[in-house]
N, C-alpha and C positions, 0 to 999 in steps of 0.2 A: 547822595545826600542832597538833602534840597536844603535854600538859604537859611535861614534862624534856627535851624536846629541845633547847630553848633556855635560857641561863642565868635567875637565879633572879628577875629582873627581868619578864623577857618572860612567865615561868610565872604570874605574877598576874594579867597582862594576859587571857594567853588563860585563865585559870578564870573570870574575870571574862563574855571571847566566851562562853565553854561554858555558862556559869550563864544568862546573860542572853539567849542560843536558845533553853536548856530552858526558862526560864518562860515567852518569847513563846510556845511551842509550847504550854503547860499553859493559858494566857492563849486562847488560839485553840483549846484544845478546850472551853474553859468558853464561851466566846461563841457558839460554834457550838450547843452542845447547850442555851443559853436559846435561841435563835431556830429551835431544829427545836421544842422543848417551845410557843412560841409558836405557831409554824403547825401545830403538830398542835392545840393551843386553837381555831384558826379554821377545820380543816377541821372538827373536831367540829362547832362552831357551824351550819357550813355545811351539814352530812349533816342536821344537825338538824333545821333549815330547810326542808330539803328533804323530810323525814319529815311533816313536819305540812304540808307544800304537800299532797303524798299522799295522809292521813289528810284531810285536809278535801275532795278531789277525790273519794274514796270516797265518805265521807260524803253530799255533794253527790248523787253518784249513786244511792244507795242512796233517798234522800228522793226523788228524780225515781221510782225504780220502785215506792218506795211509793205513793203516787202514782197513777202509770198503772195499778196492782195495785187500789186501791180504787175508781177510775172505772170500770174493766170491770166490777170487783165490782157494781157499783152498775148497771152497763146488762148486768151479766149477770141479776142479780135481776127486771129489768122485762122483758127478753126470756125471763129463766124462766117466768113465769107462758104463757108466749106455746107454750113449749113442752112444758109438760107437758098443757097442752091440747090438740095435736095428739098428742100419745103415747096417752092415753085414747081419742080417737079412732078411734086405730092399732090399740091394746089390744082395743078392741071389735068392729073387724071382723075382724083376724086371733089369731086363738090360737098362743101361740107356748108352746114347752115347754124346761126344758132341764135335758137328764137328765146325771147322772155313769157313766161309763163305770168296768164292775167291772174287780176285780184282774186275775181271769183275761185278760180281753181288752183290758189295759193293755199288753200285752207282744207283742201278733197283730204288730206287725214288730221282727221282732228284732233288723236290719238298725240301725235306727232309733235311737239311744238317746233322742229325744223320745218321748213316751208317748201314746199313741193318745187318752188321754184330756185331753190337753193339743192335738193336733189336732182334735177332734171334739168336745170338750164345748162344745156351741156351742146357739144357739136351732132348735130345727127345725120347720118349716113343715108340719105333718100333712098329708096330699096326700088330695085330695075321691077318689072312688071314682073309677077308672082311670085319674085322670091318671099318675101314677107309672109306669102302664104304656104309658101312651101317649108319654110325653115320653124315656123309657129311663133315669129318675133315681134316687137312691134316697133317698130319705124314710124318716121311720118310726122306730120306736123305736130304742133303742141297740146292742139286739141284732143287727138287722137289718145296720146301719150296720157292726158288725166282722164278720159272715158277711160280708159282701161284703168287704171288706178282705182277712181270710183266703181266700176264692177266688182275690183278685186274686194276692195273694202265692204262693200254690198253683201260678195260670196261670202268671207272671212266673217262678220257679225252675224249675219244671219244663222250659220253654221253653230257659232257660239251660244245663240238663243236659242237654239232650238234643244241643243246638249241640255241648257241650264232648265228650259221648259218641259222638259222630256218626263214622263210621269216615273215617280219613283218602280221600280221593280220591287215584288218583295222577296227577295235572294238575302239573305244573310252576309258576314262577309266571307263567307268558304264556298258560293255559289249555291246553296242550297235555299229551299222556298222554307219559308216560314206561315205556319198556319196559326192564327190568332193568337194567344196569351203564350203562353211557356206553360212545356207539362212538366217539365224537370221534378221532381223531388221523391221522396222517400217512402215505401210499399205501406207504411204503419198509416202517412198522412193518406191516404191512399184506401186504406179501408175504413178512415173514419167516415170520409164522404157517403 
């Protein structure tokens, strides 16, 4: 019933229904938003909790690999002396050298965008009198090392152009030759000619 519909008796009554819904209503959204402001208080709490469970599991961690990082340290130091000993050793029966590869012959593959000096700047083993040539290796200085590179590159393009330049065959694709146009077709087309 809404107000003046009824005489002037009734009309009190229902402003009174009307008032006394809208406060229960105002009543139930003030109740409702302390107990969301509450449990958002305890989910904070909770992420919180949760944050430092974390932060201490890390932690935890971190001190374990500390840890296992100074015990190696420590049996790396006593097996170091173990190996620089045999490196001296090594040092003294083999000569080993290691050259930087120049500009010019940083670029011998062009193909390549790594740089020949990033392949090849390496230790190389100086090869005694004719092994080099007995074994079919190459050794030897830096220069050496890109002539050969460049030959190779030389050999490998050239090989490719010539594939690519090579005059067609005319083989079919089942290996057989093909002679001018196509005869293919049917005895009737055949005696009309």
């Amino acid at each position: 019933m809404k107000a003046g519909e009824v005489g002037f008796v009734c009309d009190k009554e229902v402003r009174k229904i009307l008032v006394s819904k809208r406060d229960d209503r105002i009543m139930d959204r003030l109740n409702n938003t302390k107990r969301k402001v509450l449990s958002h208080k305890s989910e904070r709490e909770k992420q919180q909790r949760a944050k430092e469970r974390q932060l201490q599991k890390t932690e935890a961690k971190l001190k374990k690999r500390k840890q296992k990082q100074e015990q190696q340290d420590s049996s790396d130091e006593e097996s170091g002396d173990e190996k620089e000993q045999e490196e001296t050793t090594l040092l003294e029966t083999v000569t080993t050298r290691c050259f930087p590869a120049s500009v010019e012959k940083r670029s011998v593959l062009q193909g390549c965008r790594v740089t020949v000096e990033r392949h090849f700047d390496v230790r190389v083993q100086p090869p005694r009198k004719g092994e080099a040539e007995g074994r079919g290796t190459v050794t030897g200085a830096a220069e050496d090392v890109a002539y050969a590179l460049a030959e190779l590159k030389k050999l490998l393009f050239s090989e490719k152009q010539k594939a690519a330049a090579a005059p067609q065959d005319n083989k079919g694709g089942k290996g057989r030759e093909v002679k001018g146009p196509c005869t293919k077709g049917s005895s009737k087309q055949k005696k009309k000619q």
